[in-house]
C-alpha positions in Angstrom: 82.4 41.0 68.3 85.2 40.4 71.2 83.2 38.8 74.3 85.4 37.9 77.5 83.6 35.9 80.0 85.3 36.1 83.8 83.9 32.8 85.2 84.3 29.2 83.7 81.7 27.2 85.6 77.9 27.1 84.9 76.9 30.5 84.1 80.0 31.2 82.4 80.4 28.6 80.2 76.7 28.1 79.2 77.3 31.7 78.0 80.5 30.7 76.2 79.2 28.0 74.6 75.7 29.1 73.7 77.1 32.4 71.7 79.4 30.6 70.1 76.5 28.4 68.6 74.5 31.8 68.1 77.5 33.6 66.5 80.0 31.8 65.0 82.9 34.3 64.3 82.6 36.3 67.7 85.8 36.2 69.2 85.5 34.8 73.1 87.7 34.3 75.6 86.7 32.7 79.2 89.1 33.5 82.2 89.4 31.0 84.7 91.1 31.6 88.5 91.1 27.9 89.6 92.8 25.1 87.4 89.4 23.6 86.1 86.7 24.5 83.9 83.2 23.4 83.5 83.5 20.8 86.5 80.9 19.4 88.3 81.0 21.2 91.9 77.3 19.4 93.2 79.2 16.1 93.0 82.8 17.2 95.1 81.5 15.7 98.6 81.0 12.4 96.6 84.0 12.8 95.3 85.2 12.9 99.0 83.9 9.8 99.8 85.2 8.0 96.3 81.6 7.1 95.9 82.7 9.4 92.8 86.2 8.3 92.6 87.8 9.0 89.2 88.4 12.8 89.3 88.1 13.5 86.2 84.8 12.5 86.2 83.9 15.9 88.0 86.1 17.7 85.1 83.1 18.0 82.3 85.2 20.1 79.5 88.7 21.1 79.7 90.3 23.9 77.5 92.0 21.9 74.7 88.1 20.2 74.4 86.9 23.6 74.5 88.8 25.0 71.4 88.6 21.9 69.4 84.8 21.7 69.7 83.9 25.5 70.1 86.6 27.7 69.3 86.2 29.3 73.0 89.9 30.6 74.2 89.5 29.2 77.7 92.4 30.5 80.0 93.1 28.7 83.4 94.9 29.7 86.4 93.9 33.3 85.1 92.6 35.8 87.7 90.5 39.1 86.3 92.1 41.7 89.1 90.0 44.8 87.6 87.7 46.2 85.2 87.5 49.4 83.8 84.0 50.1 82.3 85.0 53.2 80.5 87.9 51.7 78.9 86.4 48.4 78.0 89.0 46.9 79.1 90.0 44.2 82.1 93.3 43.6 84.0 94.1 40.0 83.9 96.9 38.1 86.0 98.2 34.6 85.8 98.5 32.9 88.8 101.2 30.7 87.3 103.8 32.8 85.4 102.5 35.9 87.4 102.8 38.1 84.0 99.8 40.2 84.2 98.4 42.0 81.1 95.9 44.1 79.3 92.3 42.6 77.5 89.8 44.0 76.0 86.0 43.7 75.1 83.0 44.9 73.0 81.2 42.6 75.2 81.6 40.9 78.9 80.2 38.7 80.8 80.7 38.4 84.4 80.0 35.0 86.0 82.0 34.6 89.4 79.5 32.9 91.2 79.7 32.7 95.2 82.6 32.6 97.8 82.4 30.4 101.2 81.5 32.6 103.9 84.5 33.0 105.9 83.7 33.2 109.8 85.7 35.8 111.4 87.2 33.8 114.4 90.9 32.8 115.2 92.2 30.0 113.7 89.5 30.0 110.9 92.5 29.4 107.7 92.4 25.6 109.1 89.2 25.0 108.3 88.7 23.7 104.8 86.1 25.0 102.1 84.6 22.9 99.2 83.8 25.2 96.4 86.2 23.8 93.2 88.2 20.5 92.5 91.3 21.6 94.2 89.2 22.1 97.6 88.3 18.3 97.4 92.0 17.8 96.8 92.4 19.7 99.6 90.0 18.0 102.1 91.3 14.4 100.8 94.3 15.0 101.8 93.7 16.2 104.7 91.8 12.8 105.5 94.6 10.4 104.5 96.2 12.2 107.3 96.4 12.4 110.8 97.7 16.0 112.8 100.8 14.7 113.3 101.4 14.3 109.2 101.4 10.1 109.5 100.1 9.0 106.5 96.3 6.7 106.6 94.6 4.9 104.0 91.1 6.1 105.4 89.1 8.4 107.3 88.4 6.0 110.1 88.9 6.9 113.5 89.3 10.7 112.8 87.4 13.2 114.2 86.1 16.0 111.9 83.8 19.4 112.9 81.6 20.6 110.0 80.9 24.7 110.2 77.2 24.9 108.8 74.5 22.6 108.3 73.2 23.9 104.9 74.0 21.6 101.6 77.2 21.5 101.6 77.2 21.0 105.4 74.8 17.9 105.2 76.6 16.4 102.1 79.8 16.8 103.7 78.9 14.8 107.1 77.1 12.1 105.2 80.2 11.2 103.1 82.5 11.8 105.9 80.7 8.7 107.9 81.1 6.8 104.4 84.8 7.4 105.0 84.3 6.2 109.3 84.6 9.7 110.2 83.4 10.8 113.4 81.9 13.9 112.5 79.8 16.5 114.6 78.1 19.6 112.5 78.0 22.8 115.0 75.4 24.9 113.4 74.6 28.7 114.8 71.0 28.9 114.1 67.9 26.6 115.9 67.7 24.1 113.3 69.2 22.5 110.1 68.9 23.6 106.4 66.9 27.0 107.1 65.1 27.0 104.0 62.7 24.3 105.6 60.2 24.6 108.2 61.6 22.7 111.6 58.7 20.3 111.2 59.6 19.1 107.5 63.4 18.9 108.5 63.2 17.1 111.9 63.3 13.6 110.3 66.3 14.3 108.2 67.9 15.2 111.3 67.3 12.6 112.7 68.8 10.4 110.6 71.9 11.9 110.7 72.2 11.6 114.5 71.1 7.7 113.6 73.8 7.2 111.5 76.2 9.0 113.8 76.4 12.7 113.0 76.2 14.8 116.0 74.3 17.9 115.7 74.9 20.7 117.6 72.2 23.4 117.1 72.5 27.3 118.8 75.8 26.4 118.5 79.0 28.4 117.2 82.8 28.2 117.1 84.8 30.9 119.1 88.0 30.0 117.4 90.0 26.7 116.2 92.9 25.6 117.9 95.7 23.1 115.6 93.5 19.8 117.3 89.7 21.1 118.1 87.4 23.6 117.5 86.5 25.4 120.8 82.6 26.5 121.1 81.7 29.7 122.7 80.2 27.9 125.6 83.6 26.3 126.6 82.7 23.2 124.9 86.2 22.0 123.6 85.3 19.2 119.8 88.7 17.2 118.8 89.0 18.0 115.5 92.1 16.2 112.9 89.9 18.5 110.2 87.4 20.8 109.9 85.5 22.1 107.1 83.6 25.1 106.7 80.3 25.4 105.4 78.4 28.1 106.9 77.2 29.4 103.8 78.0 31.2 100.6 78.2 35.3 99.1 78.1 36.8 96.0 81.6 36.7 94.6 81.0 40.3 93.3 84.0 42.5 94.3 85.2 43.1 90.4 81.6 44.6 90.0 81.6 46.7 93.1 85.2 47.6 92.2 84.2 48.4 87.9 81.3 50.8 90.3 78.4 48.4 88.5 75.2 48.6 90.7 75.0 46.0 93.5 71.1 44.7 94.3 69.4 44.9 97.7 70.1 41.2 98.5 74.1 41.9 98.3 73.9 40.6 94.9 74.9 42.0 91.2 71.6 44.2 89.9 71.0 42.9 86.2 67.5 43.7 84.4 65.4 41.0 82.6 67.8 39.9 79.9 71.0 39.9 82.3 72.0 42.8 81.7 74.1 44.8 84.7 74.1 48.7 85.3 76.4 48.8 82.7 74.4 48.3 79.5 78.0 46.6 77.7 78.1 43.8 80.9 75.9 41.2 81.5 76.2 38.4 84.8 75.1 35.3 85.4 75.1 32.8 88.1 75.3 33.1 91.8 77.0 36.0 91.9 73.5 37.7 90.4 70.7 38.3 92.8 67.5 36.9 91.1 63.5 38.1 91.7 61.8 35.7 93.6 58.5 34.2 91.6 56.1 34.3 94.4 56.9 37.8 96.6 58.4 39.6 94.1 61.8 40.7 96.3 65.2 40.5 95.0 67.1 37.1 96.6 69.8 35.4 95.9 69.7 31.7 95.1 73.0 30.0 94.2 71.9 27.0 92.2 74.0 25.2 89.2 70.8 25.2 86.9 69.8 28.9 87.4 73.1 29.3 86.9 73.0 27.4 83.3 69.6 28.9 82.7 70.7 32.4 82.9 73.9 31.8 81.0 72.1 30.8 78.3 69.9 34.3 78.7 73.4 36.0 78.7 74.3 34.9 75.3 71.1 35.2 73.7 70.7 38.8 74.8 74.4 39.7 73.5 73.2 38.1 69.9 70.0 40.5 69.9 67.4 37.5 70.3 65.7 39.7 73.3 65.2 37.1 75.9 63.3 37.7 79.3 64.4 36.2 82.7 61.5 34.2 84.7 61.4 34.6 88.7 63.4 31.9 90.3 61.0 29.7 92.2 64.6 27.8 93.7 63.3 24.3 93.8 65.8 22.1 95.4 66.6 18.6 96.9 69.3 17.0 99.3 69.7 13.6 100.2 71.6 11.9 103.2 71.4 8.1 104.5 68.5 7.7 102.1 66.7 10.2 102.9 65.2 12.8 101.0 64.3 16.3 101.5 62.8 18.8 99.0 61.4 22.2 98.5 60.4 24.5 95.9 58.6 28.2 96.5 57.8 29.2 100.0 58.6 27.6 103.5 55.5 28.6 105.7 58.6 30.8 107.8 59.4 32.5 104.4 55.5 33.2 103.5 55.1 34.8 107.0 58.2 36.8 106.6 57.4 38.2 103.3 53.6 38.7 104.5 52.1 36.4 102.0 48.9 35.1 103.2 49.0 31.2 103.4 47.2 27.9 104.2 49.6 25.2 105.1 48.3 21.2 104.9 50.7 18.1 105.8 49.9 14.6 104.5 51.7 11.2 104.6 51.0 9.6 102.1 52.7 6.2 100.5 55.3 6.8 97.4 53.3 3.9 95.6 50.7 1.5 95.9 50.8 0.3 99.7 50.1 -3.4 98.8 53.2 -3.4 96.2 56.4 -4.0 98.0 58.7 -1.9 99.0 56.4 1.5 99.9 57.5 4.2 101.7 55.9 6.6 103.9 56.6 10.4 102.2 56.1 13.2 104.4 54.2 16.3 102.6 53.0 20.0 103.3 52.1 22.0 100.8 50.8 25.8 101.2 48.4 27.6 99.2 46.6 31.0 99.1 43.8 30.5 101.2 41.4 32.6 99.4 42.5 31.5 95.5 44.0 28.5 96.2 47.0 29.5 94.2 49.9 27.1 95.0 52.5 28.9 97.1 55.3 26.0 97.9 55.9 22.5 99.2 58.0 20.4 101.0 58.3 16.8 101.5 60.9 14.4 103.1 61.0 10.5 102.6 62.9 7.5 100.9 61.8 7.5 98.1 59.4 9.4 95.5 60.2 13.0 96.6 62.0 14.5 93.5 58.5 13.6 92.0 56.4 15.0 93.4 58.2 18.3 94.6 58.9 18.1 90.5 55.4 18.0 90.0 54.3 20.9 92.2 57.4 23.3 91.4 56.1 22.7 87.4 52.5 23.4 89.2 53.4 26.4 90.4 55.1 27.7 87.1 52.1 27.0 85.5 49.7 29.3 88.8 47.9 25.9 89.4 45.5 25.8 92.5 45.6 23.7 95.0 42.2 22.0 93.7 44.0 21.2 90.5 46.0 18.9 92.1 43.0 16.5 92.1 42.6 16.6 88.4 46.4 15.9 87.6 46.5 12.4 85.5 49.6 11.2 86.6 51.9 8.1 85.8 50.8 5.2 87.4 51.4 1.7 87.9 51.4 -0.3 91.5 55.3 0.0 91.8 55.5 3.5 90.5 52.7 5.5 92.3 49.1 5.1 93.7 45.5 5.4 91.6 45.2 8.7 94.1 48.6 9.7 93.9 50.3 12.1 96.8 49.8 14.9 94.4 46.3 14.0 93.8 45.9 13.7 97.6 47.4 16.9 98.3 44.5 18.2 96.2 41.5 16.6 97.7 43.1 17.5 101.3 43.7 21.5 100.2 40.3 21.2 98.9 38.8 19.7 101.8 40.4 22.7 103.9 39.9 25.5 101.0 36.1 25.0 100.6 35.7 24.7 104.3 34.6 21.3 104.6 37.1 20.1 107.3 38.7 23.1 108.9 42.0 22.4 111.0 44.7 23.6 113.1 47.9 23.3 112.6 50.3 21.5 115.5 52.2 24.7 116.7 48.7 26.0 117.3 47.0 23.4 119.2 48.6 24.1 122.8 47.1 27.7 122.2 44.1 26.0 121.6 43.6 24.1 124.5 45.2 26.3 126.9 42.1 29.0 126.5 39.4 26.4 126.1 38.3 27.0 129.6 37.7 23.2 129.6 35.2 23.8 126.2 38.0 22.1 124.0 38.3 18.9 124.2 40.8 16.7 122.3 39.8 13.2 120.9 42.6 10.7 119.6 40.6 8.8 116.8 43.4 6.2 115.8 42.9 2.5 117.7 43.6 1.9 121.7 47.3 0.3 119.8 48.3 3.5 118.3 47.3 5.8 121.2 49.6 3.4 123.6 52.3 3.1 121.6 52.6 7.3 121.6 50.2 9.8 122.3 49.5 13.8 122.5 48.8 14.9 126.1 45.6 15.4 127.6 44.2 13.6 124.0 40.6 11.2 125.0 41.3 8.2 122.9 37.9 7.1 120.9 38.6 5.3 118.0 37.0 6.8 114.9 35.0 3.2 114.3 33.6 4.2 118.1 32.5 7.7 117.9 29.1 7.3 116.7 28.6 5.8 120.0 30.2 7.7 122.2 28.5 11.7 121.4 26.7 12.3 124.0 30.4 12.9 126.0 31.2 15.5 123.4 27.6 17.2 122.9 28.1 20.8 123.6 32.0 20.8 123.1 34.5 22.2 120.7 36.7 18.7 119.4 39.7 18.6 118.1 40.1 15.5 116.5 43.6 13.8 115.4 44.6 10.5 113.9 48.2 9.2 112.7 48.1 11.5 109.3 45.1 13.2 109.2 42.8 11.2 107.4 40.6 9.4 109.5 40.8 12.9 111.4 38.8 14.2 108.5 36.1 11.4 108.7 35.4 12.0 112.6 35.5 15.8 112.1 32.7 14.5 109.0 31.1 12.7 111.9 30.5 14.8 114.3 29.8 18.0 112.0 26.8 15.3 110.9 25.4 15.7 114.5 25.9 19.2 115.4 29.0 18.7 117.4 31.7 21.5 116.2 35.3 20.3 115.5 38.4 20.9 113.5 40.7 18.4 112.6 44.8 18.4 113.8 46.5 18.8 110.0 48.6 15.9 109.0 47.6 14.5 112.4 50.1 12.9 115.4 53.5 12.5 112.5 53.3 15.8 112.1 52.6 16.9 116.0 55.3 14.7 117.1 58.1 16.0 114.3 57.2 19.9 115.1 57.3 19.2 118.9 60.6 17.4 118.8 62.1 19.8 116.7 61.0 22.6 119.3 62.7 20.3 122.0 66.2 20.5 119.9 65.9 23.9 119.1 65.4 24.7 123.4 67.9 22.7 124.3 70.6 23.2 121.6 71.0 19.6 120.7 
């Protein structure tokens, strides 16, 4: 069997190198455009900042290590320019010697992943990508020096504008202030890293304006001058670099061009086993649109391990073992100025979009034992059906202990846990490591709390609705102490601390409470309270944290900070 893979990254070599272990005396060649194989493109804005600084750590295989190891053929520098289905063949050209020349194939594989977006503005070729090993070259480089071509040993002092504040975007920014970049991020839409809701995101943004990074939100480039980029509001940003990141596409011209079916999402069409239109080529990798696990649509998600995963599939297909793709749940997790920020499944936006019906709860709860040194405060939401309490996503943001637990809930969801199974979950734990009722487990007594109907709530973009057509029959009580409420307080909120309220119902007889606290818990023992005596009330979910994030994220997105 002759197998020729276009694409030496993720999806294409996990293909590669998993056949070859299926079927040793199939004859496979990889073709390479860039000058690397198999390199590690999540770590190029570390790279950036030398935090990685040996390049060829980045470079995981190379073609000689290939061969000696797996027999693979791996060509570099080679560019597939066509692909004619009906032939089996491919056109290749080398970039180097520019000989080009016939291949063919009983089998191929087509892995070219994603391509930066490229803004259609003038000036756009000065802004720098970061896709391979040569575009960190390209963007050190650039740092070391000035517009005038003098030569600097750092970044400091240098003003750089970042297109996009997606991964790439955010990773970029944090490693440029590493370097003592001044770097502002212009982003077009109303808030940072879509794929969150604005009240899970707001603290990550704000650490990046704490360490520095301006962020400009509702914001976009009209075109890029040789020394700034110019905004379409006039606003005029020195820039010695800029970098685009406003996103990635399917790389997927070769299939449009070979006539192989292209997906709703803009992606390649493959069915469960990989397997494109044409039933000799397969595809892999973020050039493939996947099935979303939870509403079923096609999507794209351009990850490194869906990539591998599906690479894999690939290869085990082409050897007759009859593998089936899973849904991609696209669980993922960024990190800037130590702080964290994960998701996996649905954002509350994306649930309403699709028309999934959903129950969203935010909690706050500690990444270990408060009385062990050295706790941080993790910011959670997690949504559920509300009728089944089937888990439908989560999101959390913190210091430390995210990656567990959005871990924890993206394996939850694999498996259709409920929300109420989150209580039962017997968890690792030790003082330093976690809590005896661990944020998972509290995720599941709060969902249950709000599934069974024992503490109803309203969420914080709801409560001004709320109160507005009250007609003076809502009243909203702040149940934290007379310290908390004066050091920052909701509006129109009546402070009675929760260790007060017994004492104080006769002011709330006959009215409809809202109750808050800091995080929502002591908001569920007032709403307890007064639900004792006949008083109706609902308690503010995840309390005045999450108020106070959601309402300062509205104030950015109004006034396009």
């Amino acid at each position: 069997m002759k197998v020729i893979i276009i694409g030496g990254v993720a999806g294409g070599m996990s293909a590669a190198t998993r056949l070859r272990r299926l079927i040793e005396d199939a004859e496979i060649t990889v073709y390479e455009m860039s000058q690397n194989v198999s390199y590690a493109n999540c770590g190029l804005p570390y790279f950036v900042s030398n935090v990685i600084s040996d390049r060829d750590e980045l470079v995981l295989q190379t073609p000689t290590s290939l061969w000696n190891r797996f027999r693979l053929d791996v060509r570099v520098n080679s560019k597939v320019t066509s692909i004619d289905p009906a032939a089996k063949t491919v056109q290749v050209h080398n970039l180097q010697t520019g000989e080009s020349y016939t291949d063919s194939y009983d089998k191929l594989v087509i892995s070219t992943g994603a391509k930066p977006r490229r803004l259609n503005i003038p000036g756009i070729e000065r802004a720098l990508p970061l896709r391979n090993v040569e575009d960190a070259d390209a963007v050190k480089l650039a740092l070391r020096s000035s517009v005038d071509g003098a030569p600097s040993s750092s970044g400091a002092g240098k003003k750089a504008v970042v297109l996009g504040a997606g991964f790439i975007g955010i990773e970029l920014a944090e490693n440029l202030r590493e370097l003592g970049v001044d770097v502002t991020i212009v982003q077009r839409s109303s808030r940072i890293l879509g794929q969150f809701d604005s009240e899970m995101i707001q603290p990550l943004q704000e650490r990046l304006e704490q360490h520095g990074v301006q962020v400009l939100l509702n914001a976009q480039a009209a075109s890029i001058t040789p020394d700034a980029v110019i905004l379409v509001d006039g606003t005029v940003l020195p820039a010695d670099v800029v970098l685009t990141a406003a996103g990635v596409e399917p790389d997927n011209w070769l299939a449009r061009q070979a006539g192989l079916r292209i997906g709703e999402s803009g992606g390649l069409w493959v069915d469960d086993q990989q397997r494109t239109s044409d039933p000799d080529i397969y595809a892999a990798g973020d050039a493939v649109e996947k099935q979303g696990q939870l509403t079923g649509n096609s999507t794209l998600v351009p990850l490194a391990n869906l990539a591998n995963r599906h690479g894999r599939l690939v290869a085990d297909s082409i050897a007759g073992l009859a593998p089936t793709a899973r849904p991609a749940l696209a669980t993922v997790i960024i990190g800037a100025f130590g702080l964290a920020a994960g998701i996996t499944g649905l954002s509350e936006a994306a649930a309403k979009k699709a028309g999934v019906p959903h129950q969203a709860i935010h909690l706050h709860p500690s990444s270990h034992a408060g009385y062990y040194p050295g706790a941080k405060r993790i910011s959670l939401k997690v949504l559920f059906e509300p009728t089944t309490g089937r888990i439908l996503g989560a999101q959390a943001t913190g210091e430390d202990g995210v990656d567990k637990r959005i871990d924890v809930i993206a394996t939850a969801i694999f498996a259709g846990l409920t929300i109420n199974d989150l209580m039962d979950l017997e968890l690792a734990y030790a003082p330093q490591f976690g809590s005896a009722k661990d944020a998972i487990n509290q995720a599941g007594y709060v969902g249950n709390n709000v599934l069974s109907g024992n503490t109803p709530t309203i969420q914080w973009h709801e409560l001004d609705s709320a109160l507005a057509v009250s007609d003076g029959e809502t009243v909203l009580v702040d149940v934290r102490t007379t310290a908390e409420n004066a050091a920052g307080s909701i509006p129109g909120a009546v402070n009675i601390p929760v260790d007060t309220l017994r004492d104080q119902l006769g002011s709330l007889s006959g009215k409809r409470v809202i109750v808050h606290c800091q995080v929502g818990q002591r908001g569920h023992t007032a709403v307890q309270i007064l639900k004792g005596h006949g008083i109706s009330a609902v308690n503010l979910d995840g309390g005045y944290l999450t108020w106070k994030a959601g309402i300062e994220s509205l104030a950015n997105h109004q006034k396009g900070k």
